[in-house]
N, C-alpha and C positions, 0 to 999 in steps of 0.2 A: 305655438301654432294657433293655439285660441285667439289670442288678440290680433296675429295677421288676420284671421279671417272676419273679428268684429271689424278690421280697420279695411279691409278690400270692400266689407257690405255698406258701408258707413260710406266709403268711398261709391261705389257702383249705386244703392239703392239710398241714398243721402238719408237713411235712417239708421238709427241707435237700437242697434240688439235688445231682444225684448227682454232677458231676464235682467239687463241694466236699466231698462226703462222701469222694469218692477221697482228694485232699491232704489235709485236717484230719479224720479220724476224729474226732480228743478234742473238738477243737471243735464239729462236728456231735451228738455227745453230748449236750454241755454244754448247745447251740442246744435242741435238741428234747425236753430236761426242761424248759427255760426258758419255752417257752412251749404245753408239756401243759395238758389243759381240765385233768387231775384236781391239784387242788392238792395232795395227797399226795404226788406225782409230780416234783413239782415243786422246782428245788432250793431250799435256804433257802445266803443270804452264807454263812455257816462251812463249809458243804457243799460249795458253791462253791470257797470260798478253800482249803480243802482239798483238792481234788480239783486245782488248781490248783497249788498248791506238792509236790504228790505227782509229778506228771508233769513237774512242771519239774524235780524232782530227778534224775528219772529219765532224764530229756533230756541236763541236766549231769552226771551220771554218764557215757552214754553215748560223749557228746562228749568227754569226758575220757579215756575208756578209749579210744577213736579214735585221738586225739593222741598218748597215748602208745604205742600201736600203731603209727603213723607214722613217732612216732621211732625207735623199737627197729628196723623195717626200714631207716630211714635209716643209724644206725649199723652195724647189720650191713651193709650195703653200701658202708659208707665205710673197715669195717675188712676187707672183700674186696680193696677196692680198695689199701689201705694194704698189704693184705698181696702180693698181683700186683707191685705197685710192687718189691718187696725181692728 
């Protein structure tokens, strides 16, 4: 019942329910050029696919830089402890 009624307002009010607007910004972006009356507006595949491998890069970067954030505190705390030990 929940998603017929996000897809009847999505249909009727061309916007993206707002607790999905919360999680998925990019995606709700994406959602609500997709389906704009003005076709100008509108995105074209390349636009798409591009807009798409830009944020995924940007994802994977992030998470990457994360990770190794992770580690560098892990090591710092494993050469605290190595060093306490002595």
């Amino acid at each position: 019942m929940e998603r017929y009624c996000c897809l009847s307002n999505l249909r009727i009010n061309s916007k993206v329910d707002e607790q999905f607007s919360e999680y998925y910004s990019f995606e709700t972006t994406i959602i609500e050029q997709l389906i704009s009356i003005e076709s100008e507006k509108r995105l074209s595949v390349e636009q798409l696919l591009s807009m798409f491998a830009k944020v995924t890069q940007q994802r994977m970067k992030k998470q990457h830089n994360s990770t190794k954030m992770i580690i560098e505190q892990l090591r710092a705390k494993l050469r605290a402890k190595l060093r306490d030990r002595d």
